[in-house]
C-alpha positions in Angstrom: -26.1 17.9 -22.4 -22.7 19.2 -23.5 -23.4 22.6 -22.1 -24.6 20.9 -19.1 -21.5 19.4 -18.9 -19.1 22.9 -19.4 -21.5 24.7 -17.0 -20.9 22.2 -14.2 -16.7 21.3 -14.9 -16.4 25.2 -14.6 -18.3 25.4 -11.7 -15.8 22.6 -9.8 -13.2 24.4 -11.7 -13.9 27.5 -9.7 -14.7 25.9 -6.5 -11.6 24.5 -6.5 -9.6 27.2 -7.7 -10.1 29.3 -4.8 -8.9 26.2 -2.4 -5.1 27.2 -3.2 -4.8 29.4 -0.4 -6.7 27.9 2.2 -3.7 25.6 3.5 -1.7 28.9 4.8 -5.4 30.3 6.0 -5.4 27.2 8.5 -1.7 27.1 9.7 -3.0 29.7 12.4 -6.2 27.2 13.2 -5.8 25.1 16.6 -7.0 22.4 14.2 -5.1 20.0 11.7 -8.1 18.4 9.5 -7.0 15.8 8.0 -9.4 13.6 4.8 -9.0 9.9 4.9 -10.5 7.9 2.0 -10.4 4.6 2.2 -12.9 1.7 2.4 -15.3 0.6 5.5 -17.8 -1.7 4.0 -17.9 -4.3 1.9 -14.9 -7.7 1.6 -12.0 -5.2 2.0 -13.7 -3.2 5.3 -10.5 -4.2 7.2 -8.5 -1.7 4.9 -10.3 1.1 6.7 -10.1 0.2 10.1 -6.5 -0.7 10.2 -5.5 2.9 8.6 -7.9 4.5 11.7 -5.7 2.0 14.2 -2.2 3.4 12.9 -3.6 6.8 13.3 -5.3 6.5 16.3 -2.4 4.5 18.1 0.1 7.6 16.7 -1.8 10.1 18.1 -2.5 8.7 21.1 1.4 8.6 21.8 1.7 12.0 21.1 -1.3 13.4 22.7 -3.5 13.6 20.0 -1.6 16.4 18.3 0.7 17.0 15.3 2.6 20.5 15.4 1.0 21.4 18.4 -2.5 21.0 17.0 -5.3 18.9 17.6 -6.2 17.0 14.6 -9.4 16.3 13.4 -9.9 12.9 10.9 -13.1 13.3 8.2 -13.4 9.6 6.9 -15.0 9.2 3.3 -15.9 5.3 2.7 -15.4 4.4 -1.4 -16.7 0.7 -0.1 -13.6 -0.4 -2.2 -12.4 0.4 -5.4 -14.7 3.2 -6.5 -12.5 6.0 -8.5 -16.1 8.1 -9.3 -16.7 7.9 -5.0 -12.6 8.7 -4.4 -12.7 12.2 -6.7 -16.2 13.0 -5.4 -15.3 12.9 -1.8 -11.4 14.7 -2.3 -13.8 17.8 -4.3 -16.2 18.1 -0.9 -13.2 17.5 1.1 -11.4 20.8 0.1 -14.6 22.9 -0.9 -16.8 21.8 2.3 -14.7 20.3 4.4 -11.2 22.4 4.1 -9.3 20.0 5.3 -5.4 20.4 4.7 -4.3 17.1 4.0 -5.9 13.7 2.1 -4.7 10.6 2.7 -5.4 6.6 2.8 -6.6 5.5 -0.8 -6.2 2.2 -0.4 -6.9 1.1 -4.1 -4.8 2.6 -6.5 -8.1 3.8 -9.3 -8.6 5.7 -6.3 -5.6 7.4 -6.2 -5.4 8.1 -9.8 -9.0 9.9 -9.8 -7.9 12.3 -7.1 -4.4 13.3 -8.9 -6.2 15.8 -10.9 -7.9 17.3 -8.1 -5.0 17.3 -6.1 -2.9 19.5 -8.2 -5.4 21.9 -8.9 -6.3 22.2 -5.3 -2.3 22.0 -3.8 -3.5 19.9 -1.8 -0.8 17.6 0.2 -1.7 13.8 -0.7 -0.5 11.0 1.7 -1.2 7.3 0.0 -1.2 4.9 2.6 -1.7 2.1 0.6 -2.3 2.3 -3.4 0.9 0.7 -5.4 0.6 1.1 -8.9 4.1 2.5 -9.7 2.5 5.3 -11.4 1.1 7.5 -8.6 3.1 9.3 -7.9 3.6 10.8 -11.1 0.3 11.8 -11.6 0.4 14.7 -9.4 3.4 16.9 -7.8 1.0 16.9 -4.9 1.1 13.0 -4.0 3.9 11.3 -1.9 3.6 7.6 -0.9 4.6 6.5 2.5 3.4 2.4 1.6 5.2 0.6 -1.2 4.8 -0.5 -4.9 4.4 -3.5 -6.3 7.0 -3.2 -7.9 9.0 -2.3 -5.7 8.3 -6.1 -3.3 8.2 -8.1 -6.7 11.5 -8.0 -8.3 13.1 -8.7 -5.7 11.8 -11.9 -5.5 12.9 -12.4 -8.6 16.0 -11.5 -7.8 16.0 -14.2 -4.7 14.4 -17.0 -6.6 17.7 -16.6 -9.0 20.2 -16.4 -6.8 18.4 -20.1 -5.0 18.8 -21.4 -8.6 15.4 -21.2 -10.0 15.6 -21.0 -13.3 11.8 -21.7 -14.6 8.7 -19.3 -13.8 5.2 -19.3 -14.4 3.6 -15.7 -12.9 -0.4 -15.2 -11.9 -1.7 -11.9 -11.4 -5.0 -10.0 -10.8 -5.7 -7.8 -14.1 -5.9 -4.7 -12.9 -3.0 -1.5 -12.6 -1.0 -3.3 -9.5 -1.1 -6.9 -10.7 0.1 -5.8 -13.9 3.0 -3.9 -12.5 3.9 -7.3 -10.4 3.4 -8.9 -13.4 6.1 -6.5 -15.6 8.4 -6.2 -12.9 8.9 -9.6 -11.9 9.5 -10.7 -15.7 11.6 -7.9 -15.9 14.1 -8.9 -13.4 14.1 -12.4 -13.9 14.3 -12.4 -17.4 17.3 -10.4 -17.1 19.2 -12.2 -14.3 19.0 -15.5 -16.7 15.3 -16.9 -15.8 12.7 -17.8 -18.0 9.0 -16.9 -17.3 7.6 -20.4 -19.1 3.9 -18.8 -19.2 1.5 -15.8 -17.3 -2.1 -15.6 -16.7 -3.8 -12.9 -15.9 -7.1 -13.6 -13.8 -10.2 -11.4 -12.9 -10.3 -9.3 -9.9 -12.2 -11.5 -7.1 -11.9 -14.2 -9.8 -14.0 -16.9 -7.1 -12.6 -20.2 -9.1 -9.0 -20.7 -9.9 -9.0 -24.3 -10.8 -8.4 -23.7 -14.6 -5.8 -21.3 -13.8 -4.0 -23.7 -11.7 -4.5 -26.5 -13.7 -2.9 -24.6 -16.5 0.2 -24.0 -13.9 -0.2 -27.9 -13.5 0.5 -28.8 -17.1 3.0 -26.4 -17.8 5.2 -28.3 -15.1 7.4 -25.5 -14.5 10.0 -25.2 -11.4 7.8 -22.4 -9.9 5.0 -20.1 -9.8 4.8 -16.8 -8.6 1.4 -14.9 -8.3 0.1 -11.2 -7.0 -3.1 -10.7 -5.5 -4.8 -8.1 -3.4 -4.9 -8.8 0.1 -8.0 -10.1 1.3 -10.6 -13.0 -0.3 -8.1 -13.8 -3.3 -5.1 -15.3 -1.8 -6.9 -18.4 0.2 -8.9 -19.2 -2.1 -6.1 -19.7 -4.8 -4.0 -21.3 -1.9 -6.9 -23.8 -1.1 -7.0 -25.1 -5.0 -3.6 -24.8 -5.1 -3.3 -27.4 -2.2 -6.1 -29.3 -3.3 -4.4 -29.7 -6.8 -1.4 -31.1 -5.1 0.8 -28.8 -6.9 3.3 -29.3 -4.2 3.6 -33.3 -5.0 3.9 -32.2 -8.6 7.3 -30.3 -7.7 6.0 -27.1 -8.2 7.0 -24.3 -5.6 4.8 -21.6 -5.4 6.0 -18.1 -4.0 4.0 -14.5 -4.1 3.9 -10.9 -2.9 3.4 -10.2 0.6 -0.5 -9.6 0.2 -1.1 -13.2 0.1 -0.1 -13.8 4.1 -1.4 -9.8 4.8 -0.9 -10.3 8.7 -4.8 -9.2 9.0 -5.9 -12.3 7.1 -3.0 -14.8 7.8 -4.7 -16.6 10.6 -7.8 -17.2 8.8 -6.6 -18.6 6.1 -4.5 -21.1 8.2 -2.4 -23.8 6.8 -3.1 -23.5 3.5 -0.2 -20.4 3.8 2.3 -22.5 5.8 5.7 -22.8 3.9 5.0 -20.0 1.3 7.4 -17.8 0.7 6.9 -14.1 -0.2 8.7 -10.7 0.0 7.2 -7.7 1.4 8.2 -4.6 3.5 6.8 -5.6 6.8 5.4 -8.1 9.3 3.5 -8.3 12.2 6.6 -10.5 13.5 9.4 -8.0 12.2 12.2 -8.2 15.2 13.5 -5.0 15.8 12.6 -3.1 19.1 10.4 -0.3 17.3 8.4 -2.9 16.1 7.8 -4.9 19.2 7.2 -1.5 21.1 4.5 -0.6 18.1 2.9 -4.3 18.7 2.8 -4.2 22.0 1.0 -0.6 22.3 -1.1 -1.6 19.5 -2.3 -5.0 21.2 -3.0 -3.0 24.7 -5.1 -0.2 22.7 -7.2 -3.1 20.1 -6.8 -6.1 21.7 -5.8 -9.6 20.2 -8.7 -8.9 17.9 -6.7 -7.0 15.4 -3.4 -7.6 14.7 -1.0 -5.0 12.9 -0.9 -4.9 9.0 1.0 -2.8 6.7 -1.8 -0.7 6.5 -1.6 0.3 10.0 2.2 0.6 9.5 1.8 3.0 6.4 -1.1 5.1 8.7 1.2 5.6 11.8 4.1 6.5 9.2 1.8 8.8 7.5 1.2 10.7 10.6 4.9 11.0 11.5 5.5 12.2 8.1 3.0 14.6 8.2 4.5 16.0 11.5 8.0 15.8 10.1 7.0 17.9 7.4 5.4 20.1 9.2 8.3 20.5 11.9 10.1 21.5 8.8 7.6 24.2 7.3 7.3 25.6 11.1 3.6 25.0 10.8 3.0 26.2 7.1 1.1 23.6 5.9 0.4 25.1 1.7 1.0 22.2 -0.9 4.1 23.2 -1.9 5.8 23.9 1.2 4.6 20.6 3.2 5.3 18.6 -0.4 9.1 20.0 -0.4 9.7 19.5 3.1 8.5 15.3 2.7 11.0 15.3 -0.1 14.1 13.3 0.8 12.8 12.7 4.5 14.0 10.1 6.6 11.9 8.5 9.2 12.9 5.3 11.0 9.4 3.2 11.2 8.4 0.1 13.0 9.3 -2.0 9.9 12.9 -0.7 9.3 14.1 3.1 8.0 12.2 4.6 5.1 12.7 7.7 3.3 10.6 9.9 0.8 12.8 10.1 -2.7 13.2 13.4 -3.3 13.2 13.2 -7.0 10.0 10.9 -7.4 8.3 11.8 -3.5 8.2 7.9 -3.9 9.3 5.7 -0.4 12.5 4.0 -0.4 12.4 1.3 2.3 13.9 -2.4 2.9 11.8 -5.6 1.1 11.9 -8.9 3.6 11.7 -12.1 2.3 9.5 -14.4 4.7 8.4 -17.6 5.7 5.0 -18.3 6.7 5.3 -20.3 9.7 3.6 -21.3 13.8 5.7 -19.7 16.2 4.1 -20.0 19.9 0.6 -21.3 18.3 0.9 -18.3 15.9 0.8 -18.2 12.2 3.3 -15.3 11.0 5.6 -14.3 8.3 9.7 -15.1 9.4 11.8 -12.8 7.5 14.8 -14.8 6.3 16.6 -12.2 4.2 16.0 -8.6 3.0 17.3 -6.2 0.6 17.8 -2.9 1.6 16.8 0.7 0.3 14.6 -1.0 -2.4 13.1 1.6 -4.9 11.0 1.6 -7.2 12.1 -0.4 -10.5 10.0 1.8 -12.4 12.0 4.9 -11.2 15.4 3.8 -10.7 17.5 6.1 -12.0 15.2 9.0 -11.6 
């Protein structure tokens, strides 16, 4: 079995080996191919089809090329977090598919698996999505056009401070990003004066939180704060929640941005209205990019679909991935496409954002919202921001 083993990590050793020059070999190609990984089945199916929306909507504005090539999308479906699926379908990417960029990873195992492959490969990574703080420092190769957890969870903490709350209890999905929520949002409230009065971590697509926030209940503290991926978590904790009448109790509760994701905000109705959250877009951001982005995306899906930060991060992605390469003059090798995204600047339909050129990490503004109806429509208000956020976990890189 051992020999097995060696026999077959050499032969994906070798196969990948000789992928290092195949990203110069296609900048004369009339074709950009382009891997997206992501997931199109199962509870978090939305994931995938808002990441094709962003792309498709971006390269239907520019004519369905980036650097004066047509580009060509090879979707991989992991069906959710599935880190074995993710390296498996990066390895036939670049061996059978020779694609010159990966991108989406939506779960952050997901991310991590392909790292490896990544930097043996040179292979230019655009995460869309995954937020464990991490990332990005587990391959030269990765940059991150989406956000960390991190990164939208202190400053709440910050916020909830500086409104004179001085008494915390945190929830969190235990797994990489609701752990970094977790640590972040102690960290910065703890030092701005706070006190984090208890934490509980719950499973991922936990179905019953009525212990947990029962727990919350006794503890009687000012507020609660809880992370969550987007999707089938955050109404059902908001339901019990309601149904607990933690409100009545004097308990305010406030979250991430995942729990009112714009794609799931209007199912879950009026269980979200009032929460408060911080996040670096909405679907009702107010500045004239954004409205222009809506608007096109609304004629091209319909009122179906509305616009999520995963869209956002896949329309970004694309403009990145054309800034770069407006840069390399069409040289699209790992390192050349990986120096030219370091320290860009891109002004996106949920504010500017630039790539860190120390950490290839995004630097973008966090809102803090309201979930409210406006015109018969449930959407997140921003009501203050802070601006050119990074990463907590790499400030002062």
């Amino acid at each position: 079995m051992l020999k097995r083993r060696t026999v077959l990590a050499s032969i994906a050793a070798a196969a990948l080996g000789s992928v290092g020059t195949l990203g110069v070999a296609h900048a004369a190609d009339d074709t950009i191919k382009i891997g997206l990984i992501a997931t199109y089945t199962g509870p978090y199916a939305d994931y995938g089809r808002q990441f094709d929306a962003g792309i498709a909507l971006y390269l239907k504005e520019n004519g369905g090329k980036i650097a004066g090539k047509k580009v060509e999308i090879i979707k991989k479906d992991t069906a959710g977090p599935s880190p074995d699926h993710s390296k498996r379908y990066a390895q036939e990417l670049i061996v059978r598919d020779k694609v010159n960029f990966i991108t989406g990873l939506d779960f952050s195992p997901n991310a991590y698996a392909i790292a490896p492959i990544a930097t043996m490969a040179k292979m230019p990574v655009i995460v869309m999505n995954a937020s464990s703080s991490g990332i990005t420092a587990a391959s030269p190769y990765i940059a991150r056009l989406s956000f960390t957890v991190q990164q939208v969870s202190a400053p709440m903490a910050q916020w909830l401070l500086k409104k004179g709350t001085k008494e915390v209890y945190t929830v969190v999905a235990d797994y990489g990003p609701g752990v970094d929520s977790e640590t972040a949002f102690k960290k910065a409230f703890t030092e701005g004066g706070g006190k984090v009065v208890g934490s509980v971590r719950t499973p991922v697509n936990n179905p019953d939180f009525s212990a947990f926030v029962q727990r919350i209940k006794d503890a009687k503290p000012q507020a609660a704060f809880f992370f969550f991926p987007s999707g089938v978590m955050p109404p059902a904790f908001l339901k019990v929640w309601k149904e607990r009448g933690m409100e009545e109790a004097g308990i305010k509760l406030y979250a991430t941005g995942e729990a009112t994701d714009d794609s799931y905000l209007e199912a879950t109705g009026d269980v979200a209205l009032g929460l408060i959250t911080s996040h670096h877009y909405s679907y009702a951001h107010a500045s004239e990019k954004n409205k222009k982005f809506v608007k096109a995306f609304n004629a091209e899906f319909g009122n179906k679909m509305r616009p999520s930060y995963f869209a956002i991060t896949a329309y970004d992605g694309m403009a990145a991935i054309a800034a770069a390469l407006a840069k390399t003059k069409g040289d699209m090798s790992g390192d050349a496409v990986m120096e030219a995204l370091k320290g860009l600047k891109l002004e996106s339909p949920r504010g500017p954002i630039e790539i860190d050129a120390a950490t290839r990490d995004i630097v973008q503004t966090v809102y803090i919202r309201k979930a409210e109806r406006v015109k018969g429509e449930l959407v997140n208000v921003e009501t203050d921001r802070f601006e050119r956020v990074k990463d907590p976990a790499k400030e002062g890189s």
